[in-house]
KOLSE-867376 format. One line per field, with one value per residue: residue in three letters; residue number from 1; x, y, z of N, C-alpha, C in turn. Coordinates in pm, whole numbers, plus 50000, padded with zeros to 5 digits. Layout:
# residues N
code [ALA|...]
pos [NUM|...]
n_X [X|...]
n_Y [Y|...]
n_Z [Z|...]
ca_X [X|...]
ca_Y [Y|...]
ca_Z [Z|...]
c_X [X|...]
c_Y [Y|...]
c_Z [Z|...]
# end
This chain:
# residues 115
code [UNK|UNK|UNK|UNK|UNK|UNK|UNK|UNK|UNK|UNK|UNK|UNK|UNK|UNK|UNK|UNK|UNK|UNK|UNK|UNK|UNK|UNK|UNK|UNK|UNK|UNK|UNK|UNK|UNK|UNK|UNK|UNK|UNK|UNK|UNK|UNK|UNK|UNK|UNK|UNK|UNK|UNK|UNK|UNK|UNK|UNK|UNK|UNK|UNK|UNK|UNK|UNK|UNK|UNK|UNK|UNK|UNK|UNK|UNK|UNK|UNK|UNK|UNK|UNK|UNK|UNK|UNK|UNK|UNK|UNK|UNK|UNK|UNK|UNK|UNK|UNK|UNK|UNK|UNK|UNK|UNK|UNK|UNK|UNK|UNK|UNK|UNK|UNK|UNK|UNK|UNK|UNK|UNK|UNK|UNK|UNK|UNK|UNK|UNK|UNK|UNK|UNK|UNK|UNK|UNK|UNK|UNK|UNK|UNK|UNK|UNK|UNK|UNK|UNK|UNK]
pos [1|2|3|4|5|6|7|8|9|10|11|12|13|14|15|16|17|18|19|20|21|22|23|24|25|26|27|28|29|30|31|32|33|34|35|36|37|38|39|40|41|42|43|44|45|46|47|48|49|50|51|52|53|54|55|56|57|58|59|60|61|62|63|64|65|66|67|68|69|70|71|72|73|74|75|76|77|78|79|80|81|82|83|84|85|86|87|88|89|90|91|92|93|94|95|96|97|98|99|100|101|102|103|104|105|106|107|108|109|110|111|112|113|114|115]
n_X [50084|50042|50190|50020|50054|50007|49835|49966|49904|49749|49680|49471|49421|49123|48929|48657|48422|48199|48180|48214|48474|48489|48219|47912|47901|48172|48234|48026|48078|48381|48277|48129|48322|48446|48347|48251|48551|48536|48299|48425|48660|48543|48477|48681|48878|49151|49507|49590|49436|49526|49596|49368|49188|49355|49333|49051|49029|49203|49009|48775|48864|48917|48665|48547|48630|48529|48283|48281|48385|48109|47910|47984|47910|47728|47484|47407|47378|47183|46951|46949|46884|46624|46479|46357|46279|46507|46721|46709|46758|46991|47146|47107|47196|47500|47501|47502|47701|47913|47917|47992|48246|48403|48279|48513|48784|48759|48767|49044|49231|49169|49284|49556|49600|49607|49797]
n_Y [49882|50240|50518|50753|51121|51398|51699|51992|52227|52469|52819|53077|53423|53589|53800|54009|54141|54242|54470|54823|55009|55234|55348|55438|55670|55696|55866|56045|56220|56291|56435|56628|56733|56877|57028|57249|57328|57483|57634|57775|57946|58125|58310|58386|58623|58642|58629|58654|58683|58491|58295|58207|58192|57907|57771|57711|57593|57324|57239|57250|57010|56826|56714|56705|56455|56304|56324|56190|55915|55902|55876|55645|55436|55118|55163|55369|55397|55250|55429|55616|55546|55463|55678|55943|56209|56324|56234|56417|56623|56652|56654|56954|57046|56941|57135|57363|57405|57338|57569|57757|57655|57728|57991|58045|57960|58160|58395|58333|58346|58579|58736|58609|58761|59004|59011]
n_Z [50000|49933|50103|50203|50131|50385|50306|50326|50552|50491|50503|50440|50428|50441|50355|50402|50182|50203|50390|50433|50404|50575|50835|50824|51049|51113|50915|50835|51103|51021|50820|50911|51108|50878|50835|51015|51085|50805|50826|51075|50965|50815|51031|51151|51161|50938|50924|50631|50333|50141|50295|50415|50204|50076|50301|50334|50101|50124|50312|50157|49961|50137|50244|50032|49946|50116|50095|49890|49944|50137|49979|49813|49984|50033|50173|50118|49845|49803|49958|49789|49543|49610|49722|49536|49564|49764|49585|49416|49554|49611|49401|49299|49513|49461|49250|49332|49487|49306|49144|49339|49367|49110|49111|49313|49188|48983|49135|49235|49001|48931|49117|49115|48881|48940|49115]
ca_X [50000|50082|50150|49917|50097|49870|49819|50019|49794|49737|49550|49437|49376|49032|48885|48513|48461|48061|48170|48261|48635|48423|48091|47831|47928|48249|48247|48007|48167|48428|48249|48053|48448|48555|48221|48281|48634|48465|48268|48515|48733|48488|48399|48796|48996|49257|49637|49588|49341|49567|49604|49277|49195|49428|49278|48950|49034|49201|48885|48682|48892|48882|48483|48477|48696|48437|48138|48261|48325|47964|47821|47992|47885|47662|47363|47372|47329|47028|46883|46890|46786|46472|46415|46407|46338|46635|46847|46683|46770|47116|47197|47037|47314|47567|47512|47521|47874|48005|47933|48090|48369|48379|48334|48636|48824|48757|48850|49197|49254|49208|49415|49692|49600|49609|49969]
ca_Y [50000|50363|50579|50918|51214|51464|51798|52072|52313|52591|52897|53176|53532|53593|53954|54028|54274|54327|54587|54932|55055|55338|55280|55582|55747|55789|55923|56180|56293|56376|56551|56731|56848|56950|57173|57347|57432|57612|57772|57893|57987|58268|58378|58425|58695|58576|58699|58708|58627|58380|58163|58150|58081|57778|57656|57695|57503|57213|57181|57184|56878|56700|56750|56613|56326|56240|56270|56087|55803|55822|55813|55467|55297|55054|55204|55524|55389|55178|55452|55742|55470|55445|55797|56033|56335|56299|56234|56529|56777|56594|56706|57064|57102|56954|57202|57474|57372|57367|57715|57784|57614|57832|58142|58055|57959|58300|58511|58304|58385|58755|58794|58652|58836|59173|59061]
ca_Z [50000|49891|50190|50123|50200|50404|50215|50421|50615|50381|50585|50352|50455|50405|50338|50388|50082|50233|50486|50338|50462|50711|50841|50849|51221|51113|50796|50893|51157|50972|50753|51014|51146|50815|50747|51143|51036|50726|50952|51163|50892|50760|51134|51235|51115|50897|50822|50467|50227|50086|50388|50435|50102|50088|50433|50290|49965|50177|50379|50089|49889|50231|50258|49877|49923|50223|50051|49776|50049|50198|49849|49790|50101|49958|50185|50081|49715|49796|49975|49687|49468|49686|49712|49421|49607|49824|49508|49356|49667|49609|49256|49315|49641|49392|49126|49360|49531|49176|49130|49423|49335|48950|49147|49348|49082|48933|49227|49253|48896|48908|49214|49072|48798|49013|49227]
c_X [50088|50104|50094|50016|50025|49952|49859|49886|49803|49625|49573|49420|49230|48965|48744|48508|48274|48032|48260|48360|48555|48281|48059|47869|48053|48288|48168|48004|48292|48432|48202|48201|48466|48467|48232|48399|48623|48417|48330|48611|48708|48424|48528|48831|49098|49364|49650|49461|49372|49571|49465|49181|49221|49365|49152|48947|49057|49090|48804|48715|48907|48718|48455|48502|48599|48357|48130|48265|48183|47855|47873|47954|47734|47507|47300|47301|47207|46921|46845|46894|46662|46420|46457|46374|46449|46736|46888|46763|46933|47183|47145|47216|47435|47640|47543|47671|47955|47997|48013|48217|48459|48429|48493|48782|48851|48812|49020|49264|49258|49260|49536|49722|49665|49758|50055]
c_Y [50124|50409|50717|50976|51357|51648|51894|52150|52428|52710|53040|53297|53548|53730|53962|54165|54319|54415|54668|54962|55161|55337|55456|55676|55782|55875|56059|56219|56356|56493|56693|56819|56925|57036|57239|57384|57513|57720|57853|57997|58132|58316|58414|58523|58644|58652|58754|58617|58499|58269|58132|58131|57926|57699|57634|57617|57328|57150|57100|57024|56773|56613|56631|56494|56295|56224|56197|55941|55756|55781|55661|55397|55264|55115|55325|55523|55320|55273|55611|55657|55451|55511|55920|56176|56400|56332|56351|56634|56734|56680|56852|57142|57110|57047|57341|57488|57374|57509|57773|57793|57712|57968|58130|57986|58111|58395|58440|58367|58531|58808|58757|58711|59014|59172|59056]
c_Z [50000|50012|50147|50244|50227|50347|50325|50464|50565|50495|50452|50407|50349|50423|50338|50245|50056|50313|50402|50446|50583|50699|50834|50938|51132|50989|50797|51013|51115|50866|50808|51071|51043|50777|50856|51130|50939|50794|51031|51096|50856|50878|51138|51169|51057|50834|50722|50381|50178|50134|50440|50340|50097|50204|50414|50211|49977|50263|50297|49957|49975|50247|50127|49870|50055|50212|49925|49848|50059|50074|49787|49847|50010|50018|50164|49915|49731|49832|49920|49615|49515|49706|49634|49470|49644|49745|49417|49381|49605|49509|49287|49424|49548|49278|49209|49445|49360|49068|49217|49414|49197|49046|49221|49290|49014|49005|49238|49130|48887|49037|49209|48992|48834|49098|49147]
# end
C-alpha cells in the first residue's frame, strides 16, 4: 500500500469585501468636522486672504473626498435609489457647490491676475 501524504495546512487570509472601509458614524463625523472648520474659517479673522483661502480650499477637497466616500457605502446607494426626492435635493446642492467652486476659481485667477 501507497502511503498518502497529508496535504500541508494551507491557511488563507480571508477579506470580507461586504463591509465598506468606514461605516456611516464615522464618515460623517468627519464631515461634520471639516464643514465646522469652514465655519470657523469665515467667522475668524485671517492673516491674509491667501492663507485663508488655501485653508478653505484644503477643507473643501477634504469634505469632497468624504462625501465621495459616503456616496459609495453601499447604503447610501440603495437609499437614493429608493428615494428620488432625496436624490433630487442631492443634485440641486451639487450644482450649487460647483458654482461655488467656478466662482472661486475666478477670484483666485484675478488675484493673481492683480499681484
Amino acid at each position: 500500500m501507497a502511503a498518502l501524504s497529508p496535504k500541508p495546512n494551507r491557511r488563507y487570509n480571508v477579506r470580507s469585501v461586504s463591509f465598506p472601509a468606514k461605516s456611516y458614524p464615522t464618515v460623517l463625523g468627519i464631515i461634520e468636522e471639516e464643514l465646522k472648520k469652514l465655519q470657523s474659517l469665515e467667522a475668524s479673522p485671517s492673516s491674509s486672504k491667501a492663507d485663508a483661502i488655501c485653508s478653505a480650499l484644503s477643507s473643501i477637497l477634504k469634505l469632497c473626498v468624504h462625501i465621495e466616500v459616503l456616496l459609495s457605502l453601499p447604503l447610501t446607494q440603495q437609499n437614493l435609489s429608493q428615494n428620488e426626492r432625496c436624490l433630487s435635493e442631492f443634485v440641486d446642492i451639487s450644482l450649487r457647490f460647483l458654482d461655488v467652486c467656478s466662482h472661486t476659481r475666478d477670484a483666485i485667477v484675478s488675484m493673481k491676475e492683480t499681484a
